[in-house]
Z-matrix of the N, CA and C atoms (Angstrom, degrees):
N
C 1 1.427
C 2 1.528 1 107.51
N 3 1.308 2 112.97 1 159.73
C 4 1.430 3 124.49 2 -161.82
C 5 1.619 4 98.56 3 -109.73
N 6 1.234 5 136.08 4 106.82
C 7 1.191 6 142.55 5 -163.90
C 8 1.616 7 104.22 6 -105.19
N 9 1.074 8 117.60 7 -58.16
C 10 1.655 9 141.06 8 178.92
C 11 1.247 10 139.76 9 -43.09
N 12 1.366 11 110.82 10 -22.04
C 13 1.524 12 128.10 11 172.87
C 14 1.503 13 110.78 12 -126.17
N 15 1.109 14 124.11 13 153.14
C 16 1.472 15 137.99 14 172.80
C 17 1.962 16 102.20 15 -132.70
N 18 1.725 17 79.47 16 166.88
C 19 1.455 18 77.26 17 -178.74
C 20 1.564 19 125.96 18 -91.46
N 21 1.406 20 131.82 19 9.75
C 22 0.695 21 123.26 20 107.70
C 23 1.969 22 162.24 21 -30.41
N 24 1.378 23 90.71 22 -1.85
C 25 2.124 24 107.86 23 -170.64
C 26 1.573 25 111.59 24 77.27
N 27 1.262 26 108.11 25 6.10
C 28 1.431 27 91.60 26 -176.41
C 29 1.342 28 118.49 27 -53.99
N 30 1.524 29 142.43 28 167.97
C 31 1.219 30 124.40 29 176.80
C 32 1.428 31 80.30 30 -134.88
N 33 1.565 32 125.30 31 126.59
C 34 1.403 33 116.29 32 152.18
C 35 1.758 34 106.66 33 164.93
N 36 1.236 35 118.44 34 162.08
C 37 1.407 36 113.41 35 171.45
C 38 2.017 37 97.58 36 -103.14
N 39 1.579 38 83.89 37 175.12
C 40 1.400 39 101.70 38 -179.51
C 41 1.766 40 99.29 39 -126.15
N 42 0.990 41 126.95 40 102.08
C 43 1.459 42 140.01 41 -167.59
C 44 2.100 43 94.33 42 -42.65
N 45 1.289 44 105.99 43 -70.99
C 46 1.442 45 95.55 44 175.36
C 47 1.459 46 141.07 45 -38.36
N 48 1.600 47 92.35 46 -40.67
C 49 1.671 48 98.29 47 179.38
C 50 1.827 49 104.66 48 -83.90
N 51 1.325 50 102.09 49 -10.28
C 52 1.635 51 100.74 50 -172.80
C 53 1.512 52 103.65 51 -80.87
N 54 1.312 53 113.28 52 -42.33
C 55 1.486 54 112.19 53 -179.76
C 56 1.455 55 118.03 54 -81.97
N 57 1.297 56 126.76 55 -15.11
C 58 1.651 57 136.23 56 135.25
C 59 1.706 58 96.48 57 -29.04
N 60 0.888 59 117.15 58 -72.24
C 61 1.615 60 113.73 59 -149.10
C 62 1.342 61 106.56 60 -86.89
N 63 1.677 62 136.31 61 -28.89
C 64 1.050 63 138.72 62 -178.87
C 65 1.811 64 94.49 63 -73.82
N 66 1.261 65 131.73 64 -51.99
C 67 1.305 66 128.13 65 168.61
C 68 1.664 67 137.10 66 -42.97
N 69 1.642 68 94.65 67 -21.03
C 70 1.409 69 112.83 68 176.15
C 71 1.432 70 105.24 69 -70.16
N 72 2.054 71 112.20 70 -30.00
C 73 1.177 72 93.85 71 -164.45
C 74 2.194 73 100.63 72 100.71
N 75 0.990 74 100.58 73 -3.86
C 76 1.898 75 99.76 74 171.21
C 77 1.642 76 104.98 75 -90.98
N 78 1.335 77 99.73 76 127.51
C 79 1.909 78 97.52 77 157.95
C 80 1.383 79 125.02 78 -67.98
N 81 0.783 80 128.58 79 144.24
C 82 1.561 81 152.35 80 -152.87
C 83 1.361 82 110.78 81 -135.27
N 84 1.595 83 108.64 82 93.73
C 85 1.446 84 140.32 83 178.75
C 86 1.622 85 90.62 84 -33.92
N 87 1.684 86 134.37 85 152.29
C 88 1.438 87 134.74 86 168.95
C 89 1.029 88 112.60 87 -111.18
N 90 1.380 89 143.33 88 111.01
C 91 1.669 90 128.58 89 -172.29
C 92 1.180 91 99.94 90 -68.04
N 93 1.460 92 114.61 91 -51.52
C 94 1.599 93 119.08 92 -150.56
C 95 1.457 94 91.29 93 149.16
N 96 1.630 95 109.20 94 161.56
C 97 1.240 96 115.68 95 148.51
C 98 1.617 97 164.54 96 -58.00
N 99 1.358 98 68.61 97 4.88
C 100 1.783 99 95.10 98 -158.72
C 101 1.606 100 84.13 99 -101.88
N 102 1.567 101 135.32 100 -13.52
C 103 1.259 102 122.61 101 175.99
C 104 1.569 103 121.83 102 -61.62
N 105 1.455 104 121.82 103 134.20
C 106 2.143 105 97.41 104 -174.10
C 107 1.461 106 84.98 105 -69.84
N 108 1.754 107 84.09 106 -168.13
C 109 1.490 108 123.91 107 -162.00
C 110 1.572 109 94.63 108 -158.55
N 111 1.711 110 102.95 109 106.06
C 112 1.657 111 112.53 110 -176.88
C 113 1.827 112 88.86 111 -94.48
N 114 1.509 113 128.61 112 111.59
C 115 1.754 114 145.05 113 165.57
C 116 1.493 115 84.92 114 -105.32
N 117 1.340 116 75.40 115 104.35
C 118 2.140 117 98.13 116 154.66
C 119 1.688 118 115.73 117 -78.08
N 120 1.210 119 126.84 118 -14.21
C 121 1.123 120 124.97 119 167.92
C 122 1.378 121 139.44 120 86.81
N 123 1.504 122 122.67 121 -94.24
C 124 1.485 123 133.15 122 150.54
C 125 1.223 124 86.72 123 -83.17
N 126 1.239 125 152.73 124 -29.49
C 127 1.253 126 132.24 125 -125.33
C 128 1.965 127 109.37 126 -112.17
N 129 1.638 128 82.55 127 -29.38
C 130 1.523 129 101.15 128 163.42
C 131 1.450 130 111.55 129 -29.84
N 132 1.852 131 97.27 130 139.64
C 133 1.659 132 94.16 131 162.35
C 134 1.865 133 111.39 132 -109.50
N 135 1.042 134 120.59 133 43.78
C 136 1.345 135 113.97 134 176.86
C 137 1.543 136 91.03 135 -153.31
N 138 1.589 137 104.53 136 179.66
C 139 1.405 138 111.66 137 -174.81
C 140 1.296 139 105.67 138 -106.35
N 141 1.233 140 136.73 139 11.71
C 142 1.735 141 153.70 140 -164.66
C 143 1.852 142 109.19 141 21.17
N 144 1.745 143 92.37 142 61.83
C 145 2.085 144 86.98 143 174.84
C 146 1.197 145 88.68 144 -75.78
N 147 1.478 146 129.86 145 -63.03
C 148 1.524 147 127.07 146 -142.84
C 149 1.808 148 91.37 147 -54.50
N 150 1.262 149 113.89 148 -28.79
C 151 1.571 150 91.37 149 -167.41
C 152 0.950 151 98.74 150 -82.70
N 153 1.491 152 139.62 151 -56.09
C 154 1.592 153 144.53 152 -162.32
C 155 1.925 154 99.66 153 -46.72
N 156 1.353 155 119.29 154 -29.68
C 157 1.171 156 127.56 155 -145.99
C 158 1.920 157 98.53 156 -98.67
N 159 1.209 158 120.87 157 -7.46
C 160 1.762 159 135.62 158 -143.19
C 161 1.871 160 80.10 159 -107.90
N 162 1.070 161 110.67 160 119.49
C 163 1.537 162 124.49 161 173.66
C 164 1.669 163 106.02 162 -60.08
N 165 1.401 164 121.28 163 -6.90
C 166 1.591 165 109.48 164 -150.51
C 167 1.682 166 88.62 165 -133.81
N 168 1.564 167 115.53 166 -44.92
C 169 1.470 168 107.31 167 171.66
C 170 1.481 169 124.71 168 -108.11
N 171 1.438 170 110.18 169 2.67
C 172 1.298 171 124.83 170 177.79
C 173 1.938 172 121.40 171 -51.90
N 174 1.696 173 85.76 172 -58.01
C 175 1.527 174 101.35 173 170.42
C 176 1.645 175 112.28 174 -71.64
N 177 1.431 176 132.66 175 -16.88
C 178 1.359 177 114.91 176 165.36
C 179 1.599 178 121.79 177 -95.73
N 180 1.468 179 120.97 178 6.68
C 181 1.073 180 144.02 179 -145.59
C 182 2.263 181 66.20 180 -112.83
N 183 1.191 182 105.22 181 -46.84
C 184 1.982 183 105.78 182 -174.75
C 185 1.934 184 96.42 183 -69.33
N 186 1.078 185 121.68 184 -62.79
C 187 1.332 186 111.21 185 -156.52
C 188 1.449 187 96.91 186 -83.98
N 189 1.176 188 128.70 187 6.86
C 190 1.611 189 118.76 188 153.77
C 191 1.254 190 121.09 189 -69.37
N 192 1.615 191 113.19 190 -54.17
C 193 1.460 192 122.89 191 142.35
C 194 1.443 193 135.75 192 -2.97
N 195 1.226 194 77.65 193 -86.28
C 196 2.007 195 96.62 194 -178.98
C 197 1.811 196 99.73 195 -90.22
N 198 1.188 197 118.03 196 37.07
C 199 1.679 198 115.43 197 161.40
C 200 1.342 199 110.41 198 -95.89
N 201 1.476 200 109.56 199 -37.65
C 202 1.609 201 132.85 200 -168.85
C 203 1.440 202 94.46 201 -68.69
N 204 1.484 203 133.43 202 -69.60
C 205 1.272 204 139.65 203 149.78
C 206 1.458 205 136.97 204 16.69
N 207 2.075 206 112.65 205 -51.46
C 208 1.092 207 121.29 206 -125.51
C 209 1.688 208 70.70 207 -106.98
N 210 1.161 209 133.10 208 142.78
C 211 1.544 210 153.18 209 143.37
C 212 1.844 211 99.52 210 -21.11
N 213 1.347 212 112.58 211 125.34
C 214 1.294 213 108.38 212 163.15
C 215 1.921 214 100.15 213 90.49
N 216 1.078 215 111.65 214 -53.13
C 217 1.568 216 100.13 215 -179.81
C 218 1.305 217 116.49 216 -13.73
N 219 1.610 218 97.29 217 142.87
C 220 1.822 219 110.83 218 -179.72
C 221 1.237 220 100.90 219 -94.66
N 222 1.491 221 120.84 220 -20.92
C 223 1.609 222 112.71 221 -158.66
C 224 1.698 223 103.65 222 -98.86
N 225 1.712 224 103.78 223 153.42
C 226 1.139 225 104.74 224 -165.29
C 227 1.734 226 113.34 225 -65.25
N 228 1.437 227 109.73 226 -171.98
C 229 1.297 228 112.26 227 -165.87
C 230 1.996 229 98.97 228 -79.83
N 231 1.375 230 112.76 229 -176.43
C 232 1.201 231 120.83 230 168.93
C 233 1.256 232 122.49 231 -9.12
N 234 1.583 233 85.18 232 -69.39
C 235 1.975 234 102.95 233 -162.34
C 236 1.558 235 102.87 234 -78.91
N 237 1.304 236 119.32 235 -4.72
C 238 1.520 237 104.87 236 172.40
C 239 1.204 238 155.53 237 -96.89
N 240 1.060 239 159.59 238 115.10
C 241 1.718 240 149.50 239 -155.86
C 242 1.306 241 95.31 240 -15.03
N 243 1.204 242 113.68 241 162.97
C 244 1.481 243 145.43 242 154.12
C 245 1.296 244 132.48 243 -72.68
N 246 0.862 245 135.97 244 76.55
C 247 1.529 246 147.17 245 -125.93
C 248 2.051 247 95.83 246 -106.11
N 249 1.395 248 118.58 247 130.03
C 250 1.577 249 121.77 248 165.11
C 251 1.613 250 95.86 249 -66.28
């Protein structure tokens, strides 16, 4: 399944709805890494195993995480969009 684009051009996943669908048990087309990753955070409504648990988005599902984290970051905190 194609998670990543809308019809609008958006390019990006939404960590909640991704681990919705990886939990169902659906494969999940891979753009690449360079696709974002919108983590709602506290704000999340799921606990994201299926994602934490996904060999392919699990580990970017971590450095989305620990980006917010890193001293100096441009991108907003947890609860915020995903910013280029």
């Amino acid at each position: 399944m194609t998670l990543h684009t809308t019809r609008h051009h958006y390019q990006g996943f939404d960590a909640d709805v991704l681990d919705t669908v990886l939990a169902a048990g659906v494969a999940v087309v891979d753009p690449g890494p360079e696709t974002r990753m919108r983590f709602w955070g506290e704000k999340s409504r799921r606990d994201l195993t299926a994602l934490a648990a996904d060999p392919v988005f699990g580990p970017r599902l971590e450095g989305r995480v620990h980006a917010d984290l890193l001293p100096g970051s441009s991108r907003p905190g947890p609860g915020g969009p995903d910013r280029p």
